[in-house]
C-alpha positions as CSV (number, residue, x, y, z in Angstrom):
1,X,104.4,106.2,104.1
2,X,102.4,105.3,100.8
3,X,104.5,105.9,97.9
4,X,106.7,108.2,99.9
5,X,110.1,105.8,100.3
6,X,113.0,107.4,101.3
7,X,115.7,106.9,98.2
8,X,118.7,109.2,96.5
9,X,118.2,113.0,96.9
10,X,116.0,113.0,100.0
11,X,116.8,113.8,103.1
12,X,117.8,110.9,105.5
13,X,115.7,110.2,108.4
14,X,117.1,111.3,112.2
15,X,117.8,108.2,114.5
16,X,119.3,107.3,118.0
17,X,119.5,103.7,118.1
18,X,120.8,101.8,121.4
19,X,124.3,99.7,120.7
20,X,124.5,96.3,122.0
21,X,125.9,97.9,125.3
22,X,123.4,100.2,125.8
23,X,124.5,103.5,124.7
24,X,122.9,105.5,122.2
25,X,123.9,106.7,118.9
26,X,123.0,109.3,116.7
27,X,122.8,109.8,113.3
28,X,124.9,112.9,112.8
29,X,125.2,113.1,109.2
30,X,127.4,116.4,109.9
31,X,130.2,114.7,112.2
32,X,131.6,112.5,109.0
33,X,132.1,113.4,105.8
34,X,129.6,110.6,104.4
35,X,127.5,107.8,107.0
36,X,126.5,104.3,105.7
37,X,123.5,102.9,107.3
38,X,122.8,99.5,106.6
39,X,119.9,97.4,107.4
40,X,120.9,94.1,108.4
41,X,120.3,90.7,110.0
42,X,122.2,87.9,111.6
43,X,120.6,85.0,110.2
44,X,119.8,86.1,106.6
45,X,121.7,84.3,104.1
46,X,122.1,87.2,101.5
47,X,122.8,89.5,104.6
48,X,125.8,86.7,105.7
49,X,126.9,86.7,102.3
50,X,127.5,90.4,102.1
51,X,128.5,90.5,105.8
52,X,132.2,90.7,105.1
53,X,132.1,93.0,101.9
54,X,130.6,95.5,104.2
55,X,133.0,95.0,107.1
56,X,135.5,95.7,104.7
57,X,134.0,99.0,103.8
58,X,133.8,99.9,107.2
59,X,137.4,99.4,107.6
60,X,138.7,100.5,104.5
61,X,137.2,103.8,104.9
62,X,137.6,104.7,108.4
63,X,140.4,106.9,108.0
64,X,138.4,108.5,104.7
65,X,135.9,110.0,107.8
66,X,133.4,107.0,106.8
67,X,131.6,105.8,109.9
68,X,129.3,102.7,108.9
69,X,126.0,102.2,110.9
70,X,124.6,98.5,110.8
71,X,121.3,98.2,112.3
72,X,119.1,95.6,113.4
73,X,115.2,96.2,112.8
74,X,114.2,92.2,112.7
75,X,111.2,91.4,114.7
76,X,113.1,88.7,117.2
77,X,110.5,86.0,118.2
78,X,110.8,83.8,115.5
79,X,114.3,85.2,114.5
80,X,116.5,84.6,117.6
81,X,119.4,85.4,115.7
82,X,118.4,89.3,115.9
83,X,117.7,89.3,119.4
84,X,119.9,91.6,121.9
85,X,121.8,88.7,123.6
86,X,123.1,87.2,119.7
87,X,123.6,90.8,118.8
88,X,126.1,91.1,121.5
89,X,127.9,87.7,121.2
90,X,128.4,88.7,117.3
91,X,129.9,91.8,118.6
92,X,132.1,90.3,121.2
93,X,133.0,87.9,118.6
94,X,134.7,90.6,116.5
95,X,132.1,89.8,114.0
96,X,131.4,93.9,113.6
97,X,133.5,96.9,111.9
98,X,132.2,99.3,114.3
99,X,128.8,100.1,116.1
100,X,126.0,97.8,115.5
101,X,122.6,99.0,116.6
102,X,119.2,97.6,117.6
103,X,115.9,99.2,116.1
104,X,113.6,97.7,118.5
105,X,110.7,99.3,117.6
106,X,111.6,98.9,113.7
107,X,111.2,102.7,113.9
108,X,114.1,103.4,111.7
109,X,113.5,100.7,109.1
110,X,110.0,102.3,109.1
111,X,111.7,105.4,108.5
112,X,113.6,104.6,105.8
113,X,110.9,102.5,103.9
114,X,113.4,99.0,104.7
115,X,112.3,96.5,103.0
116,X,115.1,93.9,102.7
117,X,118.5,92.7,104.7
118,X,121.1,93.9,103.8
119,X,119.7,97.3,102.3
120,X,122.6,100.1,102.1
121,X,122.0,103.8,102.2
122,X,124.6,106.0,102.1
123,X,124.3,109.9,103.6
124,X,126.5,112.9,102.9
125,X,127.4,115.5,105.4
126,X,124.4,117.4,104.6
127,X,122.2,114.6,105.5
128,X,120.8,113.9,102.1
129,X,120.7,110.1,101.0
130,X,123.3,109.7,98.0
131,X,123.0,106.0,96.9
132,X,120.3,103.3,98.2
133,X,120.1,99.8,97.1
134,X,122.8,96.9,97.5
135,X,126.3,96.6,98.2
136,X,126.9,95.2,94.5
137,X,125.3,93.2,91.7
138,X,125.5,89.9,93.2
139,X,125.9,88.6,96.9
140,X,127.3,85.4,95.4
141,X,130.2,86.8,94.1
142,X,132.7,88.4,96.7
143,X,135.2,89.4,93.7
144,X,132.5,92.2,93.8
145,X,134.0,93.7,97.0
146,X,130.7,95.9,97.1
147,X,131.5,97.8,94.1
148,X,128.4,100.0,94.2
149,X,128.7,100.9,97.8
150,X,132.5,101.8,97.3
151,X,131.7,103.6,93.8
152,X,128.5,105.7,95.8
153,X,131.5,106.3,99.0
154,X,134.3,107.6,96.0
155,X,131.8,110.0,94.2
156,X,130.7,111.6,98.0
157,X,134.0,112.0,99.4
158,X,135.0,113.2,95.7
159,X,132.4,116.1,95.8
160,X,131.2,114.3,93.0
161,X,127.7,113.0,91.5
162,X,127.2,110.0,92.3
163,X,127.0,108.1,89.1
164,X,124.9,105.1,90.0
165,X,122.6,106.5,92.6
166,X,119.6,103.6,92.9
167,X,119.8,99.8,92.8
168,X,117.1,97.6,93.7
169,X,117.4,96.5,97.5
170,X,118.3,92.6,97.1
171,X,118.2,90.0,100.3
172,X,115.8,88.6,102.7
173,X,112.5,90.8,103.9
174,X,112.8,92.6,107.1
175,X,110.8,90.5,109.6
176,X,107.8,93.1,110.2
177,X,105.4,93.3,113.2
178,X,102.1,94.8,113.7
179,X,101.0,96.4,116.9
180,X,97.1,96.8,117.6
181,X,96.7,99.5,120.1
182,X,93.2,99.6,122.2
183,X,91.5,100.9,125.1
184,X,89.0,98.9,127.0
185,X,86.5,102.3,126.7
186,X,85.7,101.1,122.8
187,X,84.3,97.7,122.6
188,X,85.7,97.8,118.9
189,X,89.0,95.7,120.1
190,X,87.9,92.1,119.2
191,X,86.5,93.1,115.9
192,X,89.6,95.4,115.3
193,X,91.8,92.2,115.9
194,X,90.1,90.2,113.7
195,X,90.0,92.4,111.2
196,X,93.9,92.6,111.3
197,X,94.5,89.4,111.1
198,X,91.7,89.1,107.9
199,X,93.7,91.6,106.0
200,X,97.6,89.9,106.8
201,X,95.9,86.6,106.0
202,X,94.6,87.9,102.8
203,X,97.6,89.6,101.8
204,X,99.3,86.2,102.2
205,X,101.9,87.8,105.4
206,X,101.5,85.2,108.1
207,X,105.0,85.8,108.9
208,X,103.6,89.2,110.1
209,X,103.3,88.6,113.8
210,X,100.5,91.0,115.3
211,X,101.0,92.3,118.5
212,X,97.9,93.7,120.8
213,X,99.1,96.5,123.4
214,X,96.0,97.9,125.7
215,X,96.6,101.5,126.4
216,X,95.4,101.9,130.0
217,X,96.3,105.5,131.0
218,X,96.9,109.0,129.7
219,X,100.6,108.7,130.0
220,X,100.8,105.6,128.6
221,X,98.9,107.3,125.8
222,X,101.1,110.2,124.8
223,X,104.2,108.0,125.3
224,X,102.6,105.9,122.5
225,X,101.4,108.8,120.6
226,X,98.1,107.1,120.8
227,X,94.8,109.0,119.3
228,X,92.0,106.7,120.1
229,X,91.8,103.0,119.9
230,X,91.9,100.9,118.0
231,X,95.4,102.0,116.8
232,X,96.9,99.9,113.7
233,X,100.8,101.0,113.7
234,X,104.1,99.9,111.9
235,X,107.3,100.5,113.4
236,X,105.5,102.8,115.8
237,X,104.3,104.7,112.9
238,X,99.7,104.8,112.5
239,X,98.7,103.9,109.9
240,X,96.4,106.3,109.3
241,X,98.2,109.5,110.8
242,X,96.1,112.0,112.6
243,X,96.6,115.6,113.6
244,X,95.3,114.5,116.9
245,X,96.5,114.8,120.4
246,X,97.0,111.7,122.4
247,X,94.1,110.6,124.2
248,X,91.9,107.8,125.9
249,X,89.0,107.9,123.3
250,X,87.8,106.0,120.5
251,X,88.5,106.3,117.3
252,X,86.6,107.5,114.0
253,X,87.9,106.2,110.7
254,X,86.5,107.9,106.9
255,X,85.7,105.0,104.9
256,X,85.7,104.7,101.4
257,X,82.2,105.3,100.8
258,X,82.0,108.5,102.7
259,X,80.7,106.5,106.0
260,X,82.5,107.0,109.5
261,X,83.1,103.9,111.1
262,X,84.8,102.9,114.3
263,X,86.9,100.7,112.0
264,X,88.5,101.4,108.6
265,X,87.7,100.2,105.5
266,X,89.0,96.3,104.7
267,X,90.2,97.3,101.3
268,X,92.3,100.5,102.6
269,X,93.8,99.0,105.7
270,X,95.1,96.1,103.4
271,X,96.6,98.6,101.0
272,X,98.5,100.1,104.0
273,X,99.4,97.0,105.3
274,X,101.0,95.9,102.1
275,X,102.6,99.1,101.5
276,X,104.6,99.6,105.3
277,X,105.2,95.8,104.8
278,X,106.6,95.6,101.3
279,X,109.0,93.4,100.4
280,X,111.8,94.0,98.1
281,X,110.0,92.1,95.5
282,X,106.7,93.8,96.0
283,X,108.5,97.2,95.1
284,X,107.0,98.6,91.7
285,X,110.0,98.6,88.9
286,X,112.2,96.5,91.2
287,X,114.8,94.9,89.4
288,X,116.8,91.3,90.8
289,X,120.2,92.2,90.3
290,X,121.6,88.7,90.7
291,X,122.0,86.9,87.0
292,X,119.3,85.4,85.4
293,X,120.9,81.5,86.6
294,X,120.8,82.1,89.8
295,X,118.3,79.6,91.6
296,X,117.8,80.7,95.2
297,X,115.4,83.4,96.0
298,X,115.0,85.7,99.3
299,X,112.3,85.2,101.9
């Protein structure tokens, strides 16, 4: 995804997410005249803080043909909060203004280049993303109602411009994993492992938790999408994409000095590691929104 972030005026990435009851849902820009999607977490505090601006939204807008999407991408093992079961006592609770949704895979924050909770996009009818950022200026102050979400939802449903398209994404970072994908035909998977855990420990992400998935048969393999091991993916994205059908095999990567290798280059696979991992923080002209007193920080 390297420099290729979805944001205002591009098109918004397809999804069917599972509910906390199981059933699937669809994007459908089409079916409403604008969709919200929010990237979220239960035990963020700037997420918390926002929680109720958003719900608000949700409601408010309802009969305005405004369906609000809130979706879960958190890697769970260290963040119980975002695991299925808390998802669906929040739910039960009455917690939620309609569906909230659980990217497992992290395949639709991936999509959408996520990089903090809350992050809001908002999609018109023709599926093209009309505002991204956050709800409002500060997540301190609810007297802000999330005035740019609600500005963004008034120009759409106006046929208008939207006159503040981009703010900078403000809140905690989505908690990201790695997956390492081998087969036991390469003997490159020790090495491979190590030299993941090199380039997260050298990027300073130990909260990146790294996750290493043998491939053991030709289904298993196109299920996974998997061209050769080893296999460095985010949010079941590679990456380093390859026109390349699925296969048992090993892998050959183009290094920087014109060598093949069975493993990439430590200076490129950190660069893509930092990229599909960014924080909001880490984003080039991002901006913090809150006011220059404010003390706390996201994590």
């Amino acid at each position: 995804m390297t420099g290729a972030r979805p944001t205002a005026g591009d098109r918004a990435p397809a999804f069917v997410l599972p509910d906390t009851g199981g059933a699937d849902v669809r994007l459908d820009p089409a079916a409403h005249a604008a969709t919200v999607v929010v990237f979220t977490s239960g035990g963020c505090p700037f997420a918390l803080a926002w929680h109720d601006r958003i719900q608000d939204v949700a409601r408010s807008y309802a009969g305005r043909d405004v369906l609000v999407l809130q979706v879960v991408s958190n890697d769970a093992t260290d963040h119980p909060e975002d695991a299925p079961e808390a998802l669906r006592r929040r739910v039960t609770a009455g917690e939620l203004a309609g569906p909230l949704l659980h990217d497992t895979e992290q395949s639709a924050a991936r999509a959408y280049g996520a990089t903090a909770t809350p992050e809001v996009f908002v999609v018109d009818r023709a599926g093209l993303i009309r505002y991204h950022g956050a709800p409002d200026g500060d997540h301190d102050d609810p007297a802000q109602d999330a005035a740019w979400l609600r500005a963004a939802l008034d120009d759409v449903l106006a046929g208008r411009e939207v006159a503040r398209p981009v703010s900078s994404p403000a809140g905690c970072s989505i908690k990201w994993r790695v997956e390492l994908l081998w087969w036991s035909g390469c003997p490159t998977h020790d090495r491979a492992a190590d030299l993941l855990r090199a380039a997260l420990a050298d990027l300073g992400r130990a909260d990146v938790r790294v996750v290493e998935r043998e491939v053991r048969t030709r289904e298993e393999a196109a299920r996974l999408a998997f061209p050769g091991s080893p296999t460095f993916a985010v949010g079941r994205r590679d990456l380093y994409p390859v026109d390349a059908p699925p296969a048992l095999t090993c892998r050959v990567y183009d290094r920087g000095d014109g060598r093949s290798s069975p493993l990439p280059d430590p200076a490129g696979l950190a660069t893509r590691l930092a990229d599909a991992l960014a924080r909001p923080w880490d984003l080039p002209h991002w901006v913090d929104p809150r006011p220059p007193a404010r003390a706390d920080s996201p994590s």
